[in-house]
mmCIF entry with sequence, helices, sheets and N, C-alpha, C, O atoms, coordinates in Angstrom:
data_MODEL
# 
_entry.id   MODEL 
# 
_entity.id                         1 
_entity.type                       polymer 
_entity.pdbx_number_of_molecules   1 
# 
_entity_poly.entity_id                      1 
_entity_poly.type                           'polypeptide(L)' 
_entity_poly.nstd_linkage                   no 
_entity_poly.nstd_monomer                   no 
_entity_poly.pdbx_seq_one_letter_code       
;(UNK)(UNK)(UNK)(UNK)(UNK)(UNK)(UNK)(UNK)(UNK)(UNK)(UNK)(UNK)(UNK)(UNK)(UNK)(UNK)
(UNK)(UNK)(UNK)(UNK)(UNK)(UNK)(UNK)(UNK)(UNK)(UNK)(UNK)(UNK)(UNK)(UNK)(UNK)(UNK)
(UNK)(UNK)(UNK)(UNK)(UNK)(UNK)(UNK)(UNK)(UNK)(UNK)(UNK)(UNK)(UNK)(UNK)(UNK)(UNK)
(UNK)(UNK)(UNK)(UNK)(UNK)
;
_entity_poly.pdbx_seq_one_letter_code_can   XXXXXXXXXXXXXXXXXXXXXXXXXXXXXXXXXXXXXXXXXXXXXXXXXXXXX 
_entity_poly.pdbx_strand_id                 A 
# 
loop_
_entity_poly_seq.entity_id 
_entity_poly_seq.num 
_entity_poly_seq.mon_id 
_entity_poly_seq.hetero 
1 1  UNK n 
1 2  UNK n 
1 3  UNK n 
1 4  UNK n 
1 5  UNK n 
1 6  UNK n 
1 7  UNK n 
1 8  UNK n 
1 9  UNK n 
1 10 UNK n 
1 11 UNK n 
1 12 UNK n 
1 13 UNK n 
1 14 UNK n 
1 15 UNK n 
1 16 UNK n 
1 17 UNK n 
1 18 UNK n 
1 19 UNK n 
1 20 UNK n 
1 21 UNK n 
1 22 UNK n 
1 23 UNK n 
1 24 UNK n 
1 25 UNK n 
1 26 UNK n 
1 27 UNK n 
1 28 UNK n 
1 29 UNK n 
1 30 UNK n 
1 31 UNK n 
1 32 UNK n 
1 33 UNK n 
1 34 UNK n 
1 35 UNK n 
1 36 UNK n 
1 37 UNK n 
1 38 UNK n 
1 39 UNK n 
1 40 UNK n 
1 41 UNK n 
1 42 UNK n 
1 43 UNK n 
1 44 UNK n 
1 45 UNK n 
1 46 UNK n 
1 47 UNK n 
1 48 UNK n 
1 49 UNK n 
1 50 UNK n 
1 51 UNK n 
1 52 UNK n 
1 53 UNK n 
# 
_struct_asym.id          A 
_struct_asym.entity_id   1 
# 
_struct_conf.conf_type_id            HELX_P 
_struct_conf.id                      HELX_P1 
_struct_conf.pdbx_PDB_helix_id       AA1 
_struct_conf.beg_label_comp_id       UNK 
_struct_conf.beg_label_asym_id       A 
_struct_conf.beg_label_seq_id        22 
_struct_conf.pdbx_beg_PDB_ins_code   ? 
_struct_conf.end_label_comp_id       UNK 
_struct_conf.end_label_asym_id       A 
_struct_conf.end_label_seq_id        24 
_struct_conf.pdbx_end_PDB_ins_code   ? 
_struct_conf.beg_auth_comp_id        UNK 
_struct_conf.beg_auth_asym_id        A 
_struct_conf.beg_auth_seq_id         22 
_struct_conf.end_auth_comp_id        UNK 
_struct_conf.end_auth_asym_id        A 
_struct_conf.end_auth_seq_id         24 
_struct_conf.pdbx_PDB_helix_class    5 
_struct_conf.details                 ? 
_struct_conf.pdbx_PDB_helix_length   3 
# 
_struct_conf_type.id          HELX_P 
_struct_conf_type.criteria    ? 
_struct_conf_type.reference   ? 
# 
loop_
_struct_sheet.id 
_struct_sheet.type 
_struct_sheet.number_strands 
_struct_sheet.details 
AA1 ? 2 ? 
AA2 ? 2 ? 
# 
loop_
_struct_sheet_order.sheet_id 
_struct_sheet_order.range_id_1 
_struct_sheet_order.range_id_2 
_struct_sheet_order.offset 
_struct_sheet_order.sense 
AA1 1 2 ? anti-parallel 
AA2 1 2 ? anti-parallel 
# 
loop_
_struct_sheet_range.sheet_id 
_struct_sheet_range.id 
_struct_sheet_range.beg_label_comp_id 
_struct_sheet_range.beg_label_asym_id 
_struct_sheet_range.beg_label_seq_id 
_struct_sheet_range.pdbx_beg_PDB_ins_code 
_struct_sheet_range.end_label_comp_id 
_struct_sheet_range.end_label_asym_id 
_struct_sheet_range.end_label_seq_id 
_struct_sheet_range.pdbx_end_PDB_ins_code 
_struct_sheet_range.beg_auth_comp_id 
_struct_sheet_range.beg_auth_asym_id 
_struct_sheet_range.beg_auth_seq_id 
_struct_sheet_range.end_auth_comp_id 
_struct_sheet_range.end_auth_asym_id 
_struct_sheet_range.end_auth_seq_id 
AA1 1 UNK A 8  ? UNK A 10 ? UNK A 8  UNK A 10 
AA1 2 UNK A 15 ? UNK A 17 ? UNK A 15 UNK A 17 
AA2 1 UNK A 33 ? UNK A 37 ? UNK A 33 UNK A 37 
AA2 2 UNK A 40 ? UNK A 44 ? UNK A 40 UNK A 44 
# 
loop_
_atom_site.group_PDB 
_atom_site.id 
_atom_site.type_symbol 
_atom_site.label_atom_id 
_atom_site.label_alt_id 
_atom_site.label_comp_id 
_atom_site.label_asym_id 
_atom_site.label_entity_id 
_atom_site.label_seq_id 
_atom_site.pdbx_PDB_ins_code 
_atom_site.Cartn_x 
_atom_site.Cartn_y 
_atom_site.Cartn_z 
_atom_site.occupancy 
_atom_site.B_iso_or_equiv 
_atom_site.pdbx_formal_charge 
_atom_site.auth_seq_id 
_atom_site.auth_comp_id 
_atom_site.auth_asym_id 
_atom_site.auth_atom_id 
_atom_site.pdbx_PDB_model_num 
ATOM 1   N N  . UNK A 1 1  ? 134.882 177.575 169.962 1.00 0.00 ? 1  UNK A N  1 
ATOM 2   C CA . UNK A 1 1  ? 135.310 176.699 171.045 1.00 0.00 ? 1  UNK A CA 1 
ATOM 3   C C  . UNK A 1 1  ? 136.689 177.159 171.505 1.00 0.00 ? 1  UNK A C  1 
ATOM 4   O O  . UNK A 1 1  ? 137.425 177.578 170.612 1.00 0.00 ? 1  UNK A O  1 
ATOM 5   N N  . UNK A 1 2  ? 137.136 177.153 172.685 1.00 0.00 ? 2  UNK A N  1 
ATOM 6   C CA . UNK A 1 2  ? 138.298 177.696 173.483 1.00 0.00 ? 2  UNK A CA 1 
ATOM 7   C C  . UNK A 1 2  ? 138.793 176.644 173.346 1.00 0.00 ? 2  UNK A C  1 
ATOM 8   O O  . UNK A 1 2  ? 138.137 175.628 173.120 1.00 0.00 ? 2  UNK A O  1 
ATOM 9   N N  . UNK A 1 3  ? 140.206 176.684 173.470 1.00 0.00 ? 3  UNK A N  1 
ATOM 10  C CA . UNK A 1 3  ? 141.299 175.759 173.214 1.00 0.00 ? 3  UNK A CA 1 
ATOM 11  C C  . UNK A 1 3  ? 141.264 175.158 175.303 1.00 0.00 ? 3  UNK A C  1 
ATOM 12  O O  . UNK A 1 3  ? 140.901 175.595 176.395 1.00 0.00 ? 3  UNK A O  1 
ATOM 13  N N  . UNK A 1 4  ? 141.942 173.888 174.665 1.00 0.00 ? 4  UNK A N  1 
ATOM 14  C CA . UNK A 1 4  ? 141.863 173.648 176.363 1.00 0.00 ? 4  UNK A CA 1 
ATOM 15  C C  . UNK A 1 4  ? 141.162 171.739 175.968 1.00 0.00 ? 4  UNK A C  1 
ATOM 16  O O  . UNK A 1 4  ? 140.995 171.168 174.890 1.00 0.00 ? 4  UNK A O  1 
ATOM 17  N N  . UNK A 1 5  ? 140.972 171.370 177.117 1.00 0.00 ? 5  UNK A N  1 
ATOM 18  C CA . UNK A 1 5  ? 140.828 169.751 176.808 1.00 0.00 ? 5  UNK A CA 1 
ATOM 19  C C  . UNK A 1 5  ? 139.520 170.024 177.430 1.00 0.00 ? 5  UNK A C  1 
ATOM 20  O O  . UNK A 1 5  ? 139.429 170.910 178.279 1.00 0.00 ? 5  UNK A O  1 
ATOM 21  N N  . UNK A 1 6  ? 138.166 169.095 176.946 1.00 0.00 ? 6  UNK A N  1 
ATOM 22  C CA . UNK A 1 6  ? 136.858 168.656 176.986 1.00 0.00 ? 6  UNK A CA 1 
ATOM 23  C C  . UNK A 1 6  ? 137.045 167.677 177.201 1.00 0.00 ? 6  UNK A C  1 
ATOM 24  O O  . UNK A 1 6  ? 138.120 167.090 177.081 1.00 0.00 ? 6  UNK A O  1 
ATOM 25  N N  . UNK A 1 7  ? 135.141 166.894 177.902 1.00 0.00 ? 7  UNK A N  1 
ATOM 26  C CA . UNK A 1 7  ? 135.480 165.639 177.860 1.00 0.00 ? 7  UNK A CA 1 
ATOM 27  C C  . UNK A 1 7  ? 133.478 165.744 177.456 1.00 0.00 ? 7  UNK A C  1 
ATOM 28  O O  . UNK A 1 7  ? 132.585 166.573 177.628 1.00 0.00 ? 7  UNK A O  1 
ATOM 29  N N  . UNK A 1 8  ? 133.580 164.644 176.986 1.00 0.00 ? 8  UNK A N  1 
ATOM 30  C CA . UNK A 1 8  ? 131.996 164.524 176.275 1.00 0.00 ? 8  UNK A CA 1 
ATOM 31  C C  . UNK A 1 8  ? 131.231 163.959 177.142 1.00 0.00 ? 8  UNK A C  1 
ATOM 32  O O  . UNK A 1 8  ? 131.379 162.790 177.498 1.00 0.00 ? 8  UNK A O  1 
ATOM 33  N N  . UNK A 1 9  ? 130.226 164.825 177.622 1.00 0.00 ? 9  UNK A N  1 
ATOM 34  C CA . UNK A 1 9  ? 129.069 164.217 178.332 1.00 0.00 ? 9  UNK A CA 1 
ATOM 35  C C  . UNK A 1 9  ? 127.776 163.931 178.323 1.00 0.00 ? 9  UNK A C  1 
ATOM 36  O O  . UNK A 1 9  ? 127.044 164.849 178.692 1.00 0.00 ? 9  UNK A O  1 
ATOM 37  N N  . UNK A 1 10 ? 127.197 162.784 177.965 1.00 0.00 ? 10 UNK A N  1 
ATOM 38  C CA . UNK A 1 10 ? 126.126 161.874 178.004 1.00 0.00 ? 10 UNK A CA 1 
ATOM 39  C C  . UNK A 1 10 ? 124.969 161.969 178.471 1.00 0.00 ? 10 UNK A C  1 
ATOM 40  O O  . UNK A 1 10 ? 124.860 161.225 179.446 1.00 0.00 ? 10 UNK A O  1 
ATOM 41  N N  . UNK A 1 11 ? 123.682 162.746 178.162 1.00 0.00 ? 11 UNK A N  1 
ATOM 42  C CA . UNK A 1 11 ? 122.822 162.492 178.903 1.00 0.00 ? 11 UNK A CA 1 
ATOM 43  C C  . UNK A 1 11 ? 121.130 162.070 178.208 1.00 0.00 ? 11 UNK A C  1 
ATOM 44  O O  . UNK A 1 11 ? 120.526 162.961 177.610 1.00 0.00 ? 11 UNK A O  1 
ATOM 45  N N  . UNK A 1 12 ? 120.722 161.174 178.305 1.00 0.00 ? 12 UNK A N  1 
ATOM 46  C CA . UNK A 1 12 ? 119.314 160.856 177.574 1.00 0.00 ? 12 UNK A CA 1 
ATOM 47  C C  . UNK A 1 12 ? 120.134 161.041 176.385 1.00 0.00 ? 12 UNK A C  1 
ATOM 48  O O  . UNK A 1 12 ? 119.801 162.002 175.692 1.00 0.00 ? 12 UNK A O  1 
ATOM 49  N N  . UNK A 1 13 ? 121.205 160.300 175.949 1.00 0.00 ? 13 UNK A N  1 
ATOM 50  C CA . UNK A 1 13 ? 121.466 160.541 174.484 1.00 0.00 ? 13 UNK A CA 1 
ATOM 51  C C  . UNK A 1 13 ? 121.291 162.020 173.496 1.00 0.00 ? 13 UNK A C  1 
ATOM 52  O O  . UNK A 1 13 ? 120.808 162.211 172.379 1.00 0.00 ? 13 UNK A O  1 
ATOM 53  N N  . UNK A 1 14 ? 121.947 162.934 174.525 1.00 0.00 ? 14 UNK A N  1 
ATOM 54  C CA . UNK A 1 14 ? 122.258 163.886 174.202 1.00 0.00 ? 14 UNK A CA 1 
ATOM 55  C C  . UNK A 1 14 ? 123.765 164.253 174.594 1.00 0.00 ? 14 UNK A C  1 
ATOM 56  O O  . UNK A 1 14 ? 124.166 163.691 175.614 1.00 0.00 ? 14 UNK A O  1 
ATOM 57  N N  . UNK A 1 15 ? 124.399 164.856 174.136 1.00 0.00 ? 15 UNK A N  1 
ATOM 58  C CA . UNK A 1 15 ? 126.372 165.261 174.492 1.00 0.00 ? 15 UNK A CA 1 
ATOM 59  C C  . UNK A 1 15 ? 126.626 166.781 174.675 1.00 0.00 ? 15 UNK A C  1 
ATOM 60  O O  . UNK A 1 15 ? 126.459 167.614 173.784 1.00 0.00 ? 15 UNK A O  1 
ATOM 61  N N  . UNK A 1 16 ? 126.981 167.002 175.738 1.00 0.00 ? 16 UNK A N  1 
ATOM 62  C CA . UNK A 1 16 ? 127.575 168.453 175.912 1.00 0.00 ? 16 UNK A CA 1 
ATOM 63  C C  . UNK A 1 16 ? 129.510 167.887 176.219 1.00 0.00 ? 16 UNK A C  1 
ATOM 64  O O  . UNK A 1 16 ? 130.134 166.915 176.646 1.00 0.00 ? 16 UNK A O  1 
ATOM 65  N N  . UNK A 1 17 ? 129.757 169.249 175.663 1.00 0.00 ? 17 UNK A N  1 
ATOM 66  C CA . UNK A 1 17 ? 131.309 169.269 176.341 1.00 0.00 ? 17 UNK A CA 1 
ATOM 67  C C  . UNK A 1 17 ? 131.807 170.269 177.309 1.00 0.00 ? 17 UNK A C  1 
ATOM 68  O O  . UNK A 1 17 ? 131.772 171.484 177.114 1.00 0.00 ? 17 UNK A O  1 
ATOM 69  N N  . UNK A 1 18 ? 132.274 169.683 178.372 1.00 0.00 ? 18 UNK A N  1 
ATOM 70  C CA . UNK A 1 18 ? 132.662 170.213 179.752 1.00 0.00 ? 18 UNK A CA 1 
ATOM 71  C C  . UNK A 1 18 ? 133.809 170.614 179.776 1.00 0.00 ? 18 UNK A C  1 
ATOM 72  O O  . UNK A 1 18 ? 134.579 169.769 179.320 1.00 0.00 ? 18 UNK A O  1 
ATOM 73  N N  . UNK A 1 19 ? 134.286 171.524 180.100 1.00 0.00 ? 19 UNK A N  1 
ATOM 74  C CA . UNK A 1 19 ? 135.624 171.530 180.473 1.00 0.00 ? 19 UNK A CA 1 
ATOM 75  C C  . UNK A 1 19 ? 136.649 170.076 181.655 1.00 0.00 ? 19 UNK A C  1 
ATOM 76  O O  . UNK A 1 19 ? 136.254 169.304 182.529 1.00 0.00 ? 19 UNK A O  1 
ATOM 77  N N  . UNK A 1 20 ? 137.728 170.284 181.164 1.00 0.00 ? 20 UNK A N  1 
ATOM 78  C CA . UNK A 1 20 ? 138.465 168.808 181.405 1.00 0.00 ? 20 UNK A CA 1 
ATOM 79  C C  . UNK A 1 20 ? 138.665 169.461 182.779 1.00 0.00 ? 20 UNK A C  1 
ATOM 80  O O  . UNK A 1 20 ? 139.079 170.614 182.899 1.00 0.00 ? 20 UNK A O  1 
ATOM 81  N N  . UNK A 1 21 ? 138.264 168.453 184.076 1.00 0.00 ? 21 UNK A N  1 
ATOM 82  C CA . UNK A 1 21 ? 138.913 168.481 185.601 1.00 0.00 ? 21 UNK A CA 1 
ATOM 83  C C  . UNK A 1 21 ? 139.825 167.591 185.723 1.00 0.00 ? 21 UNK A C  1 
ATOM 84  O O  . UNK A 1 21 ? 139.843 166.485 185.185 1.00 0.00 ? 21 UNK A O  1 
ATOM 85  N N  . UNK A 1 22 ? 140.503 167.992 186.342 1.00 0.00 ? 22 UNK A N  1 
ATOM 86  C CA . UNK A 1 22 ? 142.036 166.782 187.124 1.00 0.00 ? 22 UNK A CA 1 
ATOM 87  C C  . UNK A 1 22 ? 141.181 165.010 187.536 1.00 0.00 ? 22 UNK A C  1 
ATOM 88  O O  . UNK A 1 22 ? 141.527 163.870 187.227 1.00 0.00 ? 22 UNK A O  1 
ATOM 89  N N  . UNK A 1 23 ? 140.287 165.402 188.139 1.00 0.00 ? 23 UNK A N  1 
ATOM 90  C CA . UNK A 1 23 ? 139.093 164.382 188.952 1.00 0.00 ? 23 UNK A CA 1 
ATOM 91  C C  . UNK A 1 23 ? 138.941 163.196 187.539 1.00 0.00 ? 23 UNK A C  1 
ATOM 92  O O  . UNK A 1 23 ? 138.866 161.967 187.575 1.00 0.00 ? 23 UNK A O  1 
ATOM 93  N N  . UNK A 1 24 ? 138.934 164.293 186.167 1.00 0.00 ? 24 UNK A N  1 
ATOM 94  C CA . UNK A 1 24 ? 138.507 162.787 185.346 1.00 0.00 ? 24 UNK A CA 1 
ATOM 95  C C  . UNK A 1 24 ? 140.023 162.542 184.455 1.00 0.00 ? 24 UNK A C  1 
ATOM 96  O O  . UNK A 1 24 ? 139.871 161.791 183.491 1.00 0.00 ? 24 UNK A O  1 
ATOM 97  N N  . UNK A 1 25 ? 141.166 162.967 184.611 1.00 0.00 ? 25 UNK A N  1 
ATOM 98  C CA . UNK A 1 25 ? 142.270 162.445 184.327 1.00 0.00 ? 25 UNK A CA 1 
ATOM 99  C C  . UNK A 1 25 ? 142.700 161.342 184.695 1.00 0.00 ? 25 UNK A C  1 
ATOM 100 O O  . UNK A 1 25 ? 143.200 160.442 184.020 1.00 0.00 ? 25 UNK A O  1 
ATOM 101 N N  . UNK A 1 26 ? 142.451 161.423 186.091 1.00 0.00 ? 26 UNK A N  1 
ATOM 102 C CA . UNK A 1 26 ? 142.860 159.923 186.902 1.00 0.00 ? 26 UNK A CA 1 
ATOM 103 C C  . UNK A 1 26 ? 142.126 158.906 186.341 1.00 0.00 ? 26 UNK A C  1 
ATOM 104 O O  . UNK A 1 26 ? 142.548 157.787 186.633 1.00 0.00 ? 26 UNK A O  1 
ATOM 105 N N  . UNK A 1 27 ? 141.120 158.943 185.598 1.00 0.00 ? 27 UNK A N  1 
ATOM 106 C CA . UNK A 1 27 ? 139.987 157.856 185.504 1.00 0.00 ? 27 UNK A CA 1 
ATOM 107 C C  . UNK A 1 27 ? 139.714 157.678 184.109 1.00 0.00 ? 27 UNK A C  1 
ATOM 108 O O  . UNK A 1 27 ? 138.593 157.392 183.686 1.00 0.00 ? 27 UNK A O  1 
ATOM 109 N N  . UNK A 1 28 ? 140.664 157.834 183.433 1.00 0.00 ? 28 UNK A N  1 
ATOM 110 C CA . UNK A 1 28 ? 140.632 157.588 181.926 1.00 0.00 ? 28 UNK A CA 1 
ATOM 111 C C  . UNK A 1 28 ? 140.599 156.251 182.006 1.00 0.00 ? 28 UNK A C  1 
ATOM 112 O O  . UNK A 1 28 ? 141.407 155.584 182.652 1.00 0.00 ? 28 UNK A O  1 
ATOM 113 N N  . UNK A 1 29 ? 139.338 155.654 181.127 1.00 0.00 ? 29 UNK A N  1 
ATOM 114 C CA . UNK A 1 29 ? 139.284 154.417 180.757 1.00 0.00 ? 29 UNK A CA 1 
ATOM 115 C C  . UNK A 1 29 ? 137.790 153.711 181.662 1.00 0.00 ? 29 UNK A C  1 
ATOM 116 O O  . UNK A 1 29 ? 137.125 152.697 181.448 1.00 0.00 ? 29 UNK A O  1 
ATOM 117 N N  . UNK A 1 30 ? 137.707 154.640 182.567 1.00 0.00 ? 30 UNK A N  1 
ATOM 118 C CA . UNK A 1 30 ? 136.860 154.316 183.626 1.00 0.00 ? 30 UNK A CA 1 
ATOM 119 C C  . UNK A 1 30 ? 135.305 155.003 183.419 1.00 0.00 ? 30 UNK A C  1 
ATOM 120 O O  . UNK A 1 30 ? 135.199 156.054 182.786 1.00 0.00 ? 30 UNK A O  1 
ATOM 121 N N  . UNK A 1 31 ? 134.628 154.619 183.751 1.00 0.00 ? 31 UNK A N  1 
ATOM 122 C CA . UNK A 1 31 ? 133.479 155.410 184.048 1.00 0.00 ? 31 UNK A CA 1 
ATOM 123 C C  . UNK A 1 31 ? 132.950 156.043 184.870 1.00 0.00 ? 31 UNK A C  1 
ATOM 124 O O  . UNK A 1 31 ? 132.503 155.527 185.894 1.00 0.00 ? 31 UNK A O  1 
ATOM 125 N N  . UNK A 1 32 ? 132.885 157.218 184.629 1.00 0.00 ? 32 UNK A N  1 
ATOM 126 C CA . UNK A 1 32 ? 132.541 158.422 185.389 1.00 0.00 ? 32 UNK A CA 1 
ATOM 127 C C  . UNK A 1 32 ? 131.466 159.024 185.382 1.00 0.00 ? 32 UNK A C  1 
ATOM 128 O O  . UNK A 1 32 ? 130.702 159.168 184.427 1.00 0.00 ? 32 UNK A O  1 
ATOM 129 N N  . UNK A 1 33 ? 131.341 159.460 186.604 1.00 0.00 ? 33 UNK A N  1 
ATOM 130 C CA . UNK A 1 33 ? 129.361 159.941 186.356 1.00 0.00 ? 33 UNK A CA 1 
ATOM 131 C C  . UNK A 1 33 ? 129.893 161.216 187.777 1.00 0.00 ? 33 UNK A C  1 
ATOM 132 O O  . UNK A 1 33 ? 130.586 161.105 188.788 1.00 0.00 ? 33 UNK A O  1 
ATOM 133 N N  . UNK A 1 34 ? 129.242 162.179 187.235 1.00 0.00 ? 34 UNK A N  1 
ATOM 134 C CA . UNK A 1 34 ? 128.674 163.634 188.281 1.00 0.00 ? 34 UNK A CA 1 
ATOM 135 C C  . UNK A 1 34 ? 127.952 164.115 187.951 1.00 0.00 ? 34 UNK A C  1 
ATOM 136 O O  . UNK A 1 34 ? 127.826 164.662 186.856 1.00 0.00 ? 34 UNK A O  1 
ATOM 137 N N  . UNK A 1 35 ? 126.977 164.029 189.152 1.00 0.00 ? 35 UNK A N  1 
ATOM 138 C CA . UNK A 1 35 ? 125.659 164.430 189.442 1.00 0.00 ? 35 UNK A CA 1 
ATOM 139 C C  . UNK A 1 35 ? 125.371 166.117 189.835 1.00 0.00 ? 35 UNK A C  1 
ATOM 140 O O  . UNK A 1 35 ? 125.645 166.288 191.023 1.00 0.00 ? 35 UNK A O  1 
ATOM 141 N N  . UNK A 1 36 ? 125.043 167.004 189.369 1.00 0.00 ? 36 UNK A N  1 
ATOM 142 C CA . UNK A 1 36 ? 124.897 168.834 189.414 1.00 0.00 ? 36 UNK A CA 1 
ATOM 143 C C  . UNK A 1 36 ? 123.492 168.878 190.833 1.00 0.00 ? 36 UNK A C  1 
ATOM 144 O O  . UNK A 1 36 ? 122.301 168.578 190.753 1.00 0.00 ? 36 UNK A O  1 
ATOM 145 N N  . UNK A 1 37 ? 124.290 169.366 191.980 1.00 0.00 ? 37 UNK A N  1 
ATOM 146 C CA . UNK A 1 37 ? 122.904 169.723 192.742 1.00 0.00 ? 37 UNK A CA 1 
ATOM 147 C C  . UNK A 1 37 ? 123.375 170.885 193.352 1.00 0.00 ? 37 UNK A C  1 
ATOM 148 O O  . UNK A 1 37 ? 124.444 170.903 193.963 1.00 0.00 ? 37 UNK A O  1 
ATOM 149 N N  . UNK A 1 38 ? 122.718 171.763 193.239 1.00 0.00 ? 38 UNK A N  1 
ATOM 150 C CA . UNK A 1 38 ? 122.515 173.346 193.706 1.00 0.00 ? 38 UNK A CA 1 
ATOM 151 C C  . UNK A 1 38 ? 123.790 174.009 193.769 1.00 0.00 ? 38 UNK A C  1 
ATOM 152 O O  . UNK A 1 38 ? 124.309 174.661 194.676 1.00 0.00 ? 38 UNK A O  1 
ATOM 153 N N  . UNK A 1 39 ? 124.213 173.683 192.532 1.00 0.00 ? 39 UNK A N  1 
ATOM 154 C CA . UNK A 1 39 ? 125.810 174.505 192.122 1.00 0.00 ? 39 UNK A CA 1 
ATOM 155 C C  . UNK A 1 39 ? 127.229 173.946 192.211 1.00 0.00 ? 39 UNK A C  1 
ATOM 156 O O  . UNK A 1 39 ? 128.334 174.420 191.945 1.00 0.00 ? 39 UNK A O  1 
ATOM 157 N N  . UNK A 1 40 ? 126.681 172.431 192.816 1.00 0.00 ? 40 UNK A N  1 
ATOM 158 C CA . UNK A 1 40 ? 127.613 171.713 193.245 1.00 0.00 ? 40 UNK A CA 1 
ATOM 159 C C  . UNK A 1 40 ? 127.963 170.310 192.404 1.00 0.00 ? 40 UNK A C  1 
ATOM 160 O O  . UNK A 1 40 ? 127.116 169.770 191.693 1.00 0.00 ? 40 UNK A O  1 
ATOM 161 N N  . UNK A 1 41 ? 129.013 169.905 192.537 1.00 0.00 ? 41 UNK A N  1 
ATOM 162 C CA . UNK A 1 41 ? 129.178 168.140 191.143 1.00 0.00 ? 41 UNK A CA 1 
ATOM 163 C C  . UNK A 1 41 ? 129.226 167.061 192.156 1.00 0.00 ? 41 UNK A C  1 
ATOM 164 O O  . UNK A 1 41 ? 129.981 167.341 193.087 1.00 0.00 ? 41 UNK A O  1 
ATOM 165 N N  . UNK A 1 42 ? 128.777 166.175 192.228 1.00 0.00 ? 42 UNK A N  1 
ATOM 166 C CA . UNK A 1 42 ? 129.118 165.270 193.107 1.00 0.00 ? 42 UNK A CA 1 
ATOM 167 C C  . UNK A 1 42 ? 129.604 163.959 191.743 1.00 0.00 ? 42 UNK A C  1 
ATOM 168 O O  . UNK A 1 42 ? 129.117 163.550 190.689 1.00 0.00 ? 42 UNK A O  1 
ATOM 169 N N  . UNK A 1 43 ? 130.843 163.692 192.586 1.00 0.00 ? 43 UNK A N  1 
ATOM 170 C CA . UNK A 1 43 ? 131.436 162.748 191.257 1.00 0.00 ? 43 UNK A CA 1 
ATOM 171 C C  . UNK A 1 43 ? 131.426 160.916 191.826 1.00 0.00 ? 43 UNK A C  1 
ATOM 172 O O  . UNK A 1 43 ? 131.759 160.667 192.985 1.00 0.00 ? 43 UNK A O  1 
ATOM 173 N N  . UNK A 1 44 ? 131.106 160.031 191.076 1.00 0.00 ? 44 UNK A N  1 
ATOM 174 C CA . UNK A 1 44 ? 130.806 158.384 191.066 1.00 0.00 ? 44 UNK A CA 1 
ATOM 175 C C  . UNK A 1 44 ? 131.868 158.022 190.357 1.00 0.00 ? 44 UNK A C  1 
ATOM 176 O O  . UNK A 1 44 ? 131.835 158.425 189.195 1.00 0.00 ? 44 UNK A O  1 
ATOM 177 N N  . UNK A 1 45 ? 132.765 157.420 190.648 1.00 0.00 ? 45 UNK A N  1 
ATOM 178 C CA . UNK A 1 45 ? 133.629 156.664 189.997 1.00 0.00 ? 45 UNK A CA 1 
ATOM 179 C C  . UNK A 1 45 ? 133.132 155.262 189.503 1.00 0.00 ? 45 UNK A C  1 
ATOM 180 O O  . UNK A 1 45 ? 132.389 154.745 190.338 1.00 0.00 ? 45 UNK A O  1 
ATOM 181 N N  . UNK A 1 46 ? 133.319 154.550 188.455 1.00 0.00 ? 46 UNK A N  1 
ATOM 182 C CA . UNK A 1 46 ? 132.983 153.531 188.283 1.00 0.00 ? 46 UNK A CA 1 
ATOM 183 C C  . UNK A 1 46 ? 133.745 152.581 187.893 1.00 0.00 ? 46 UNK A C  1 
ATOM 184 O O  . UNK A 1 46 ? 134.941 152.868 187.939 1.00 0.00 ? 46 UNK A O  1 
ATOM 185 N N  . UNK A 1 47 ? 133.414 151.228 187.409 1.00 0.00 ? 47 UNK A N  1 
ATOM 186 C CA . UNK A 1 47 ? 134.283 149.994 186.712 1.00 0.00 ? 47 UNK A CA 1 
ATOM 187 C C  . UNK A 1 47 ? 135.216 150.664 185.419 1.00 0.00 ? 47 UNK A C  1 
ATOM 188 O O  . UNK A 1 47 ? 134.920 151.621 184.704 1.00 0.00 ? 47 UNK A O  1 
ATOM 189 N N  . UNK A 1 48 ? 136.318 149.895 185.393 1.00 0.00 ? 48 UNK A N  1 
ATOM 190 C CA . UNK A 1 48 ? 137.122 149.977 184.153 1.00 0.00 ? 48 UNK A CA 1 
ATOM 191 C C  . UNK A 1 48 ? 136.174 149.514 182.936 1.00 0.00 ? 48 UNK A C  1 
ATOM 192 O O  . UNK A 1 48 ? 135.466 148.513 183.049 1.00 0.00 ? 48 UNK A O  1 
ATOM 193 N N  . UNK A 1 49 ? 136.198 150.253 181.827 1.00 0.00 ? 49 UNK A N  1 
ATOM 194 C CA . UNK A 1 49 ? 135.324 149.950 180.760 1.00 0.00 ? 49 UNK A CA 1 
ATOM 195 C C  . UNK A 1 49 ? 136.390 148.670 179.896 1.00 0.00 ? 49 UNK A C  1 
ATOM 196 O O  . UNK A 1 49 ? 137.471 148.266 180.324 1.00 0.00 ? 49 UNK A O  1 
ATOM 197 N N  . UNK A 1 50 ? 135.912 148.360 178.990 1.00 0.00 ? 50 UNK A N  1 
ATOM 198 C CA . UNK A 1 50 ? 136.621 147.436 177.832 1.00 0.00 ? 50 UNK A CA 1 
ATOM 199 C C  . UNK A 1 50 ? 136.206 145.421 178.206 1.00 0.00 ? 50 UNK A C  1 
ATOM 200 O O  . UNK A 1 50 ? 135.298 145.025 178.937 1.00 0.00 ? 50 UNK A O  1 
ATOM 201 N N  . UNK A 1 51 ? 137.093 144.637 177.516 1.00 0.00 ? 51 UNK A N  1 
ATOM 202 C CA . UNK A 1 51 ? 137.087 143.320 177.634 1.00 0.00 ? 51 UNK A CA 1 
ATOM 203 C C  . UNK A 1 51 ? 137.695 143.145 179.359 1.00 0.00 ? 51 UNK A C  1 
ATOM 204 O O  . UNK A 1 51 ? 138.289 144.032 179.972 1.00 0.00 ? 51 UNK A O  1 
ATOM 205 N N  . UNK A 1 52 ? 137.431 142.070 179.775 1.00 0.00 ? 52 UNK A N  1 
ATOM 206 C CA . UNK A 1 52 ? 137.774 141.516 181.233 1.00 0.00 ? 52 UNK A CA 1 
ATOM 207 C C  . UNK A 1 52 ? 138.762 140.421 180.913 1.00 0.00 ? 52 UNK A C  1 
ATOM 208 O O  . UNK A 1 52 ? 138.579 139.633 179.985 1.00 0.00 ? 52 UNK A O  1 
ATOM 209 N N  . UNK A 1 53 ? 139.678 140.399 181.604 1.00 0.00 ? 53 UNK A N  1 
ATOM 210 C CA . UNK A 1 53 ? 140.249 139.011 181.423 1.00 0.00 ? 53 UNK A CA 1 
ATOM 211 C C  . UNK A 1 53 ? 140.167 138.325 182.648 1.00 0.00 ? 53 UNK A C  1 
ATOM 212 O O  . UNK A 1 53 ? 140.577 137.168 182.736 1.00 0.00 ? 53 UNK A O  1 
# 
């Protein structure tokens, strides 16, 4: 494994690790979803994860 920051990704309960983009720095804590179509990421931002107050 190359040194450098990952981020773990989810699919059918399986995990690959991606290399870390700027795109999911901003969104730590958040849920994130990108979708791969014909070479391309299309990225979904989502709700803050954790308790609600």
């Amino acid at each position: 494994l190359s040194s450098g920051k990952f981020a773990v990704v989810e699919k059918s309960h399986e995990f690959t690790l991606v290399p870390w983009r700027p795109i999911i720095d901003r969104q730590l804590g958040r849920e994130v979803m990108g979708i791969v179509q014909g070479g391309s990421v299309s990225w979904q931002l989502g709700r803050q994860r954790g308790l609600e107050r």
